[in-house]
C-alpha positions as CSV (number, residue, x, y, z in Angstrom):
1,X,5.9,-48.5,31.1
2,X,10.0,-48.8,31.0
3,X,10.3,-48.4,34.1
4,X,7.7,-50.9,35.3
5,X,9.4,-53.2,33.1
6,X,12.9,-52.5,34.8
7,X,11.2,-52.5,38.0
8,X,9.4,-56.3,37.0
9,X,13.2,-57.7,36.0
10,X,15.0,-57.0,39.2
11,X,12.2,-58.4,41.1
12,X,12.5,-61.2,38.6
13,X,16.1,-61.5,39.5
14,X,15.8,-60.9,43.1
15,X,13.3,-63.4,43.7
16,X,13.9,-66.0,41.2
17,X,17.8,-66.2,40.5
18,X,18.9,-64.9,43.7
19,X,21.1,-62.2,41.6
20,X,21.1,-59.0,43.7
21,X,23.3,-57.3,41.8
22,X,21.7,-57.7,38.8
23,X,18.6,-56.8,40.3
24,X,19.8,-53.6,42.3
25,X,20.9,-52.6,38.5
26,X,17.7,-53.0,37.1
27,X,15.6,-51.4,40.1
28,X,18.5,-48.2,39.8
29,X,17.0,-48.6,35.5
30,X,13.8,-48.1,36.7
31,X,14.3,-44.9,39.0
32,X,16.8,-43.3,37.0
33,X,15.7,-44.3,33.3
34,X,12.4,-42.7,33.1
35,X,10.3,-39.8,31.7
36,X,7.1,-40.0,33.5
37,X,7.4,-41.2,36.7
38,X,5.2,-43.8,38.5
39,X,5.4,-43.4,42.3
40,X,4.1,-46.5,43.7
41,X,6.4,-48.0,41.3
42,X,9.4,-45.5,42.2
43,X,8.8,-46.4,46.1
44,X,8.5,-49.7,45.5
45,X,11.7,-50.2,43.9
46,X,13.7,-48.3,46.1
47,X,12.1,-50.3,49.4
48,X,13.6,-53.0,47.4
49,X,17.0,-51.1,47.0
50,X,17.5,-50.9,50.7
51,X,16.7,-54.4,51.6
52,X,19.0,-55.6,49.0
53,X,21.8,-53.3,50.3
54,X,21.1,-55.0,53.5
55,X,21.4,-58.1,52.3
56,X,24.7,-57.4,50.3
57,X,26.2,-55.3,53.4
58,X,26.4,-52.1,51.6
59,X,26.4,-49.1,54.4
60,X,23.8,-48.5,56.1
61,X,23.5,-44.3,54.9
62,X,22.7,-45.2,51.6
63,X,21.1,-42.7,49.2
64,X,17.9,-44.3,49.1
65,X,16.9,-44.1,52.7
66,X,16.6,-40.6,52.2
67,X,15.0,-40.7,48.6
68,X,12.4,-42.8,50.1
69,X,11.7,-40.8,52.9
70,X,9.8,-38.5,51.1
71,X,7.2,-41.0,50.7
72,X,6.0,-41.1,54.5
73,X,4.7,-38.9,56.3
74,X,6.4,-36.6,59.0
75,X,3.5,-34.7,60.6
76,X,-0.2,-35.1,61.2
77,X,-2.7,-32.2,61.0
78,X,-5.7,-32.8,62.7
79,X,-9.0,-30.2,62.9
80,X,-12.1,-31.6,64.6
81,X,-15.1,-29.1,64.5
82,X,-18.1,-30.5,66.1
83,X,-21.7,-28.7,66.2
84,X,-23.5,-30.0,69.4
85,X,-26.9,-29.0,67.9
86,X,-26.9,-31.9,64.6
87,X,-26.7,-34.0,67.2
88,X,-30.3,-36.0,68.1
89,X,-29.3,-36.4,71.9
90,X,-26.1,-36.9,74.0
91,X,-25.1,-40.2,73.9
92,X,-24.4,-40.1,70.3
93,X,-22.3,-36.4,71.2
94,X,-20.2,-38.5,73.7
95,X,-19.5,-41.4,71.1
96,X,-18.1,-38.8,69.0
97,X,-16.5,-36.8,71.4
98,X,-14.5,-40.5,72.3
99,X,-13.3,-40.6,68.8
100,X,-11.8,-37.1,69.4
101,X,-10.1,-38.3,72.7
102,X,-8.8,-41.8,70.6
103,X,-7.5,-39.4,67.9
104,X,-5.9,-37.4,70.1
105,X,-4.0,-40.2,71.9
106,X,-2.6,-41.5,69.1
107,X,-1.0,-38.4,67.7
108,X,3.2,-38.1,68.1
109,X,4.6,-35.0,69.9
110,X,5.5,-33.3,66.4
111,X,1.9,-33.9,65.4
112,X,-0.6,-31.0,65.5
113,X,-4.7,-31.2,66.8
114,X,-7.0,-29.1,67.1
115,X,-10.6,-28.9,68.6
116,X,-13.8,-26.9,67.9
117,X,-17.1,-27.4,69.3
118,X,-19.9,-24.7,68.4
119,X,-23.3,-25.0,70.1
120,X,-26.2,-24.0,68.6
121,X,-24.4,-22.6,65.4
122,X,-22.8,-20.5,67.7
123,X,-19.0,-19.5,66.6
124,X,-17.3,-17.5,69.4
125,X,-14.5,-16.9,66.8
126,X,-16.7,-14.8,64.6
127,X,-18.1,-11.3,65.9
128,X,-21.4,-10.1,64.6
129,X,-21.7,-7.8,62.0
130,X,-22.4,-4.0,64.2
């Protein structure tokens, strides 16, 4: 709750007054003055930290860009399995297999994908039992 109610006075103070410096102390309140932490809260706060710092001409490696970037994400993992027998007939296969393609195209170089497609329950990874 304290530190939603730090985080609700800077913006208060950003937005209203125009006082960034007040309001870069109270958002710095609500990361630092906390037990339980909310991070929606925490994230929003410092997004708020860097645009003020910005604003103000503070340098641009500040300690929040890297606090913050913990909060997106750095690498995709993508597993498609697909069984070609729960399928009722092809054209429904081919839409699917389309959203594998798109899915695939969108990923960055660091990004991982993989593709499975077992037909007829069959699992070529799996060796039957001699």
């Amino acid at each position: 709750m304290k530190q939603y109610i730090s985080y609700l006075k800077g913006l208060q103070l950003e937005l209203e007054e125009g006082d960034f410096y007040g309001a870069k102390s109270m958002y710095i309140n609500s990361l630092t003055q906390t037990i339980v932490v909310n991070h929606r809260i925490r994230k929003e706060s410092l997004q708020r930290l860097i645009s003020i710092n910005q604003r103000i001409g503070y340098p641009k490696d500040s300690p929040e860009k890297t606090l913050i970037s913990r909060y997106y994400i750095k690498q995709k993992y993508v597993q498609v399995l697909l069984d070609t027998s729960s399928f009722p007939n092809t054209k429904i296969l081919k839409s699917t297999m389309n959203l594998a393609i798109m899915l695939f195209n969108n990923l960055d170089m660091e990004d991982f994908y993989g593709l499975k497609i077992l037909k007829n329950g069959y699992n070529p990874n799996v060796q039957p039992n001699e």
